[in-house]
CHARMM internal coordinates of N, CA and C (Angstrom, degrees):
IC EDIT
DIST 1 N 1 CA 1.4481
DIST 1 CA 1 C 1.5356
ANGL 1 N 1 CA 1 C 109.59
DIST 1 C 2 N 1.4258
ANGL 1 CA 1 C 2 N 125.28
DIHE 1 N 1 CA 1 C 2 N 143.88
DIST 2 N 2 CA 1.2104
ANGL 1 C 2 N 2 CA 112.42
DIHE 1 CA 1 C 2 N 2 CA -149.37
DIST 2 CA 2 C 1.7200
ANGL 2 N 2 CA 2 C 75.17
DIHE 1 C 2 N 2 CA 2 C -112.08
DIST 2 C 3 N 1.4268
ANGL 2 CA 2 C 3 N 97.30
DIHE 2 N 2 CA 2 C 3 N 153.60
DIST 3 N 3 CA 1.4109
ANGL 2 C 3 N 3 CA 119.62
DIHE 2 CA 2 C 3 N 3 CA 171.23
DIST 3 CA 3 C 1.7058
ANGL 3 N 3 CA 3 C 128.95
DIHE 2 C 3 N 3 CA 3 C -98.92
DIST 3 C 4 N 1.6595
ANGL 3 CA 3 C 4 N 111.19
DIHE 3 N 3 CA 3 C 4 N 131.03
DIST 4 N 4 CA 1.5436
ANGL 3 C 4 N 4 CA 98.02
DIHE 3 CA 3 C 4 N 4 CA -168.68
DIST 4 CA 4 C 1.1253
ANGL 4 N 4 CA 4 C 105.56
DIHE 3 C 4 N 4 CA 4 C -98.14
DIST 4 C 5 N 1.3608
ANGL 4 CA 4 C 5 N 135.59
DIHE 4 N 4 CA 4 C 5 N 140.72
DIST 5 N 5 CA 1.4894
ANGL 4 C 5 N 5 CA 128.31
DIHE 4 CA 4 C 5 N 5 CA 163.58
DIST 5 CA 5 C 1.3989
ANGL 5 N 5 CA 5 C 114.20
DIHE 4 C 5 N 5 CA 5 C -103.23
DIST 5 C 6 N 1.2366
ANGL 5 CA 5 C 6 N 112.13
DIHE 5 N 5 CA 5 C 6 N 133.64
DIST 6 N 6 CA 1.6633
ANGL 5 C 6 N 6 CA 115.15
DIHE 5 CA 5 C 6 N 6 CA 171.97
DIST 6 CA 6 C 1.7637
ANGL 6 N 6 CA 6 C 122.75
DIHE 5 C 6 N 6 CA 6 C -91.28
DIST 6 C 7 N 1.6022
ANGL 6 CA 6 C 7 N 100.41
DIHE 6 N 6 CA 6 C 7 N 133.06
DIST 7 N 7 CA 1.1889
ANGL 6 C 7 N 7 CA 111.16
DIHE 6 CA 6 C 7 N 7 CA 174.17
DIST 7 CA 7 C 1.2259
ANGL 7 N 7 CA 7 C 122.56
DIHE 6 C 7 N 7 CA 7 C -74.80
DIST 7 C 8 N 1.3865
ANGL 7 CA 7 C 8 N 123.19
DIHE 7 N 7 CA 7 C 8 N 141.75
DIST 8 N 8 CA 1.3067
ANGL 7 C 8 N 8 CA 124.33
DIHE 7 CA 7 C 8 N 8 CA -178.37
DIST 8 CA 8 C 2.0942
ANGL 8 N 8 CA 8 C 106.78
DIHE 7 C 8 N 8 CA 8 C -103.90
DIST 8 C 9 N 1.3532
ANGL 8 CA 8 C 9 N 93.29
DIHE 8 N 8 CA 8 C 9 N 126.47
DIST 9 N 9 CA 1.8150
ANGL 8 C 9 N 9 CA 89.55
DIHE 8 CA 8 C 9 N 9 CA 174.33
DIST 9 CA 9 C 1.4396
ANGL 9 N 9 CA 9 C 135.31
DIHE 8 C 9 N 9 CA 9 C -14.41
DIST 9 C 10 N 1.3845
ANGL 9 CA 9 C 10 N 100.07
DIHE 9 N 9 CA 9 C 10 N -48.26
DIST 10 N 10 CA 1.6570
ANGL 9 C 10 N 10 CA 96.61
DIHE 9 CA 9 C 10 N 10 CA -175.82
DIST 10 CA 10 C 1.4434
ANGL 10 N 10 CA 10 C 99.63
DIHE 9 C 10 N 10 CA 10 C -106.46
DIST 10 C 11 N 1.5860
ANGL 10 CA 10 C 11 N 133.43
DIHE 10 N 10 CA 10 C 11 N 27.42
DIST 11 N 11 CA 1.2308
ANGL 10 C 11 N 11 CA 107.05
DIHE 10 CA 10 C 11 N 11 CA 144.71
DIST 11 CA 11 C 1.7137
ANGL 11 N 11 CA 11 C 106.98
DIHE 10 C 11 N 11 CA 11 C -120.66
DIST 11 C 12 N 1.6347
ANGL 11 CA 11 C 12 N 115.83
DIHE 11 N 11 CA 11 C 12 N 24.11
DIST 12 N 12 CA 1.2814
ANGL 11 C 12 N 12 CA 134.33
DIHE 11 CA 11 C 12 N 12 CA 153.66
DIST 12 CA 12 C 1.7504
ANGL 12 N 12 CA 12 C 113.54
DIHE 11 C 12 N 12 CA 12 C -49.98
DIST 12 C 13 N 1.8690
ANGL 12 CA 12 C 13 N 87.71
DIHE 12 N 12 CA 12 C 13 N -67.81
DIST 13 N 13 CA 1.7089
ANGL 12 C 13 N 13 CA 123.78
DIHE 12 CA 12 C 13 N 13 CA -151.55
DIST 13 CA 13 C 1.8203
ANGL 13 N 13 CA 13 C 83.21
DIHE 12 C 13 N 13 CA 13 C -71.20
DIST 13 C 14 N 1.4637
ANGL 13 CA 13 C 14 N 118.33
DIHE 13 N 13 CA 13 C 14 N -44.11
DIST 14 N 14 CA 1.4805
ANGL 13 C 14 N 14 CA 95.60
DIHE 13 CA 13 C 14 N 14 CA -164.51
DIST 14 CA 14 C 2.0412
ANGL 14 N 14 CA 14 C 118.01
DIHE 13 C 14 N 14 CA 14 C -108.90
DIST 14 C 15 N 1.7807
ANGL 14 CA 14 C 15 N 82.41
DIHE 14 N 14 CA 14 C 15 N 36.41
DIST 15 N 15 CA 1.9161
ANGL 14 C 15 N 15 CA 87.23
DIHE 14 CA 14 C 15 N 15 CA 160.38
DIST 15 CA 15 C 1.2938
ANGL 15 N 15 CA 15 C 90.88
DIHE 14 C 15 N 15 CA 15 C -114.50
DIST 15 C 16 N 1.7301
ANGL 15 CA 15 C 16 N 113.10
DIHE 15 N 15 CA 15 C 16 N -23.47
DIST 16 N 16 CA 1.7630
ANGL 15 C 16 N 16 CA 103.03
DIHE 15 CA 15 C 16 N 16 CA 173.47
DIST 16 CA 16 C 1.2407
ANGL 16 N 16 CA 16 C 122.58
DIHE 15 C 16 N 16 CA 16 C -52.57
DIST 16 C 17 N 1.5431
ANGL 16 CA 16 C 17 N 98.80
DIHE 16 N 16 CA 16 C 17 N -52.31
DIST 17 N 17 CA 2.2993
ANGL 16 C 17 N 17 CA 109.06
DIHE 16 CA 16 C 17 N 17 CA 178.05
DIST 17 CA 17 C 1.2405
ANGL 17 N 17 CA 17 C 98.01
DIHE 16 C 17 N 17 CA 17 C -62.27
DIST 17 C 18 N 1.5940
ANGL 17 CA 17 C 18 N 140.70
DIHE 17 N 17 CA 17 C 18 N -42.53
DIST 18 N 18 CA 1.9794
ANGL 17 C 18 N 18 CA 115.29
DIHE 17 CA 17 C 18 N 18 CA -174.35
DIST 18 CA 18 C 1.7063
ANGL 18 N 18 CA 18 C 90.68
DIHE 17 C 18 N 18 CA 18 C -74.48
DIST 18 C 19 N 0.7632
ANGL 18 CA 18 C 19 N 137.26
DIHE 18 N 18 CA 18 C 19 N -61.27
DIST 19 N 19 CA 1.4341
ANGL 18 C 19 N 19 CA 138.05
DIHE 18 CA 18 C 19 N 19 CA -164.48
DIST 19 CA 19 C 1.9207
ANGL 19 N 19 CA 19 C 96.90
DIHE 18 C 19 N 19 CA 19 C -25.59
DIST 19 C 20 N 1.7269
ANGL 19 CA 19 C 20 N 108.02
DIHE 19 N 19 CA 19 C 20 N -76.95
DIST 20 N 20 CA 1.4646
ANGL 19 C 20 N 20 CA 126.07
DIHE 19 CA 19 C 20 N 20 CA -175.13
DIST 20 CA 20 C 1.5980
ANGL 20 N 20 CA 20 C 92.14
DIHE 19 C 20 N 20 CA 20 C -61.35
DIST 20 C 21 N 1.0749
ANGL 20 CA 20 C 21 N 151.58
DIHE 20 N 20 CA 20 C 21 N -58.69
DIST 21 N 21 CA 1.3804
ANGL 20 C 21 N 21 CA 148.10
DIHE 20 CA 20 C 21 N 21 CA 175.40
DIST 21 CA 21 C 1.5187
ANGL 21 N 21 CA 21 C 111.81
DIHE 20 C 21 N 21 CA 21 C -38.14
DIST 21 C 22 N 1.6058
ANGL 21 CA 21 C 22 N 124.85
DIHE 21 N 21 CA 21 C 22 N -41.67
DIST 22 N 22 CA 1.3877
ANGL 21 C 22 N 22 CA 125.90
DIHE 21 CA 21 C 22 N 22 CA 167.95
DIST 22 CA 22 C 1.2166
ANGL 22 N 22 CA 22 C 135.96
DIHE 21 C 22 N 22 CA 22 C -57.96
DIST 22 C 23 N 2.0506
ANGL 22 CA 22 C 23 N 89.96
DIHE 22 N 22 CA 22 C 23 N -40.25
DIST 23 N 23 CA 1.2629
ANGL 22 C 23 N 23 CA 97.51
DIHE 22 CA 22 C 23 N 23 CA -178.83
DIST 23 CA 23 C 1.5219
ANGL 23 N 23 CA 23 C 113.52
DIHE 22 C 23 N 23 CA 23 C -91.93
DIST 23 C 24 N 1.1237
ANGL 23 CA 23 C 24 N 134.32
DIHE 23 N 23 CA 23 C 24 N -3.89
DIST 24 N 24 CA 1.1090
ANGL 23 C 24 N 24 CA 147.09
DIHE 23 CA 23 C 24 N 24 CA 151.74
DIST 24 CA 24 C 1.2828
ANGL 24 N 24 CA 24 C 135.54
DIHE 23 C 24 N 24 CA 24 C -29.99
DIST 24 C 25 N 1.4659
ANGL 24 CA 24 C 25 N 96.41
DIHE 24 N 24 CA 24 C 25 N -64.41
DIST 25 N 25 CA 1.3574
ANGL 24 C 25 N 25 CA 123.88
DIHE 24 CA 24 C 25 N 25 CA 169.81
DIST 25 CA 25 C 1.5569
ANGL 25 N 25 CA 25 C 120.41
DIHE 24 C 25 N 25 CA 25 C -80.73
DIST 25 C 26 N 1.7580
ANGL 25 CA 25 C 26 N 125.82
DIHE 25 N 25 CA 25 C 26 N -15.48
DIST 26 N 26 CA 1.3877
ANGL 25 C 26 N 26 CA 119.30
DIHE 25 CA 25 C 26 N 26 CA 149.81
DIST 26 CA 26 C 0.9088
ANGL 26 N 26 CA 26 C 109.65
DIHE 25 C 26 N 26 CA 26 C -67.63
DIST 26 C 27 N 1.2341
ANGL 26 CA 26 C 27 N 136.06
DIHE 26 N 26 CA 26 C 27 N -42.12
DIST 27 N 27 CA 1.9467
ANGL 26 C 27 N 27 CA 138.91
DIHE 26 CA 26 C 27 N 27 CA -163.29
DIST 27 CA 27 C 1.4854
ANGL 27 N 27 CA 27 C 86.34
DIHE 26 C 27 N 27 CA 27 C -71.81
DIST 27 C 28 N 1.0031
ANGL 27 CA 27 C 28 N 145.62
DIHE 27 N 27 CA 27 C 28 N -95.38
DIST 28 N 28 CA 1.3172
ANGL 27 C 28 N 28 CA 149.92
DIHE 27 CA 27 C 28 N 28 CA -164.23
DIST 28 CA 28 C 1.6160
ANGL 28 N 28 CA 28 C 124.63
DIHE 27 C 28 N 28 CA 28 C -33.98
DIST 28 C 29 N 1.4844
ANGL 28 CA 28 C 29 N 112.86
DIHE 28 N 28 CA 28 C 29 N -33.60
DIST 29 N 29 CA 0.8889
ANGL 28 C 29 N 29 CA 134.33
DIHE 28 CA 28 C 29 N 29 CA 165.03
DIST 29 CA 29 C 2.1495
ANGL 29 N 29 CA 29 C 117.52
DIHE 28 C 29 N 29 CA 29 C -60.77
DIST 29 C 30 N 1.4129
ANGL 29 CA 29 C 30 N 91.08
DIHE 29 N 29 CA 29 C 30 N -46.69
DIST 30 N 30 CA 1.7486
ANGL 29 C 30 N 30 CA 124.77
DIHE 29 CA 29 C 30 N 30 CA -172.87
DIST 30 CA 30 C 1.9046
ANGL 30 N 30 CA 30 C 83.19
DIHE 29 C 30 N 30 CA 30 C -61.86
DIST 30 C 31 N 1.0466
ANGL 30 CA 30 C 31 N 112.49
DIHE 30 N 30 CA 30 C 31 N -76.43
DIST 31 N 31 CA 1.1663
ANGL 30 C 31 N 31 CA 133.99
DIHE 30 CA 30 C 31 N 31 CA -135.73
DIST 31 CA 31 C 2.0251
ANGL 31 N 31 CA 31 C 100.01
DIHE 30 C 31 N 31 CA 31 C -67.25
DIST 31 C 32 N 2.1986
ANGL 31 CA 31 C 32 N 96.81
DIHE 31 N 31 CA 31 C 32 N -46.88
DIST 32 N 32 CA 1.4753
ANGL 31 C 32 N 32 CA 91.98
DIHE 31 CA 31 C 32 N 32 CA 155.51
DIST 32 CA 32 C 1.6010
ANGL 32 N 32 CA 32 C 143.36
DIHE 31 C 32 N 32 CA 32 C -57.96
DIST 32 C 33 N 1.1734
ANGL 32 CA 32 C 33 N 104.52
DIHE 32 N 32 CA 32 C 33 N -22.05
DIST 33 N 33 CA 1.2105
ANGL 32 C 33 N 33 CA 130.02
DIHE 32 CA 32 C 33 N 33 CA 164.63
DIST 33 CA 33 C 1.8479
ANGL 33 N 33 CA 33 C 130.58
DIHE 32 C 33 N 33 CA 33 C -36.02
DIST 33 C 34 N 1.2603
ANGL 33 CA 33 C 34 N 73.24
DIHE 33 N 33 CA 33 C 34 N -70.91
DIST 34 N 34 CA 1.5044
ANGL 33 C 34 N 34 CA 113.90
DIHE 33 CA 33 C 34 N 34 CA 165.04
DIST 34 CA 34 C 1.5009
ANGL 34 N 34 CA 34 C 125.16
DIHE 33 C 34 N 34 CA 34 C -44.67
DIST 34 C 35 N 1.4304
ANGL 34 CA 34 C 35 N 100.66
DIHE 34 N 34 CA 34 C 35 N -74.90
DIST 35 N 35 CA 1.3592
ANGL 34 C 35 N 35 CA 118.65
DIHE 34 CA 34 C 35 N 35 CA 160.39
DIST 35 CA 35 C 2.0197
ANGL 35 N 35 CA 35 C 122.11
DIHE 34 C 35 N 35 CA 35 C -41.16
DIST 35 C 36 N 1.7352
ANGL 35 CA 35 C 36 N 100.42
DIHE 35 N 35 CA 35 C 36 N -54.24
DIST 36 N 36 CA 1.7679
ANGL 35 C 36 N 36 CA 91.03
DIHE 35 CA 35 C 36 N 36 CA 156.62
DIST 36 CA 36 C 1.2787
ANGL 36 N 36 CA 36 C 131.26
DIHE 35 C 36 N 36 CA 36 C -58.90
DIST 36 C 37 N 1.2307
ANGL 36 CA 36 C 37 N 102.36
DIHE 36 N 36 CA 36 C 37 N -44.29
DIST 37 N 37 CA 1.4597
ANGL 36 C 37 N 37 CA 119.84
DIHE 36 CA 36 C 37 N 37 CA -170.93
DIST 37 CA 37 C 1.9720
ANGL 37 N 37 CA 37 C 93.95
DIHE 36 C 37 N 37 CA 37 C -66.54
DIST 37 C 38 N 1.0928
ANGL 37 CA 37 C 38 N 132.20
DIHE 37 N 37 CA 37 C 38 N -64.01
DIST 38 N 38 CA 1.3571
ANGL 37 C 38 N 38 CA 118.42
DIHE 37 CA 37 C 38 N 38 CA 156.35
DIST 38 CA 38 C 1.4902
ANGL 38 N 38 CA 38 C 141.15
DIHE 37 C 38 N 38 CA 38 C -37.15
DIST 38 C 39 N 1.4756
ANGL 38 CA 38 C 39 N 116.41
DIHE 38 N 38 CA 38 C 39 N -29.46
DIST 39 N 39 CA 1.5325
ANGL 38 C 39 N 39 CA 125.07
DIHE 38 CA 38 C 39 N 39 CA 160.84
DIST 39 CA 39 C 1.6227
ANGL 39 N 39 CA 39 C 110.41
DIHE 38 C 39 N 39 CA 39 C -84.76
DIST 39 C 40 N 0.8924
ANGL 39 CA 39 C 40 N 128.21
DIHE 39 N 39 CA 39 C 40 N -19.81
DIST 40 N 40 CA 1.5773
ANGL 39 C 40 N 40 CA 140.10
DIHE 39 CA 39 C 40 N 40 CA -170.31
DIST 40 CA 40 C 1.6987
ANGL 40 N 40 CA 40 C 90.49
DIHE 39 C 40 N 40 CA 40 C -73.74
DIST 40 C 41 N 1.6818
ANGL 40 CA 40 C 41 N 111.50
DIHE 40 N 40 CA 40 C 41 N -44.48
DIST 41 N 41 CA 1.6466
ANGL 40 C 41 N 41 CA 109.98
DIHE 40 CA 40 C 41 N 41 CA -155.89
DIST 41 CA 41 C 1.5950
ANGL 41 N 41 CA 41 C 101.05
DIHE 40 C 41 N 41 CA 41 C -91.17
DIST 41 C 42 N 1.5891
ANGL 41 CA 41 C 42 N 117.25
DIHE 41 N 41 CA 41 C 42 N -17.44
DIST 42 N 42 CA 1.0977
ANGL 41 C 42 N 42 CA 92.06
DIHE 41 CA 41 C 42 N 42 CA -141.89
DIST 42 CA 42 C 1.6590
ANGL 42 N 42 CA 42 C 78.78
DIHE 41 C 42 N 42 CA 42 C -107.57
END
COOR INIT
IC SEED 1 N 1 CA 1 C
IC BUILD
């Protein structure tokens, strides 16, 4: 029988902030990228 465990709010809210914190930091990362890779060409 499989077992449910319940989440409690604030360890909801803070896999939400690393989650948005991860993706944050690829986009930002993507986006610096970009920007060299655009001054590099132009």
């Amino acid at each position: 029988m499989a077992r449910t465990t319940t989440h409690s709010a604030s360890e909801k809210l803070s896999i939400f902030a690393l989650a948005a914190l991860v993706l944050v930091t690829v986009v930002g990362g993507a986006f610096a990228a970009g920007y060299l890779i655009g001054r590099m060409l132009l």
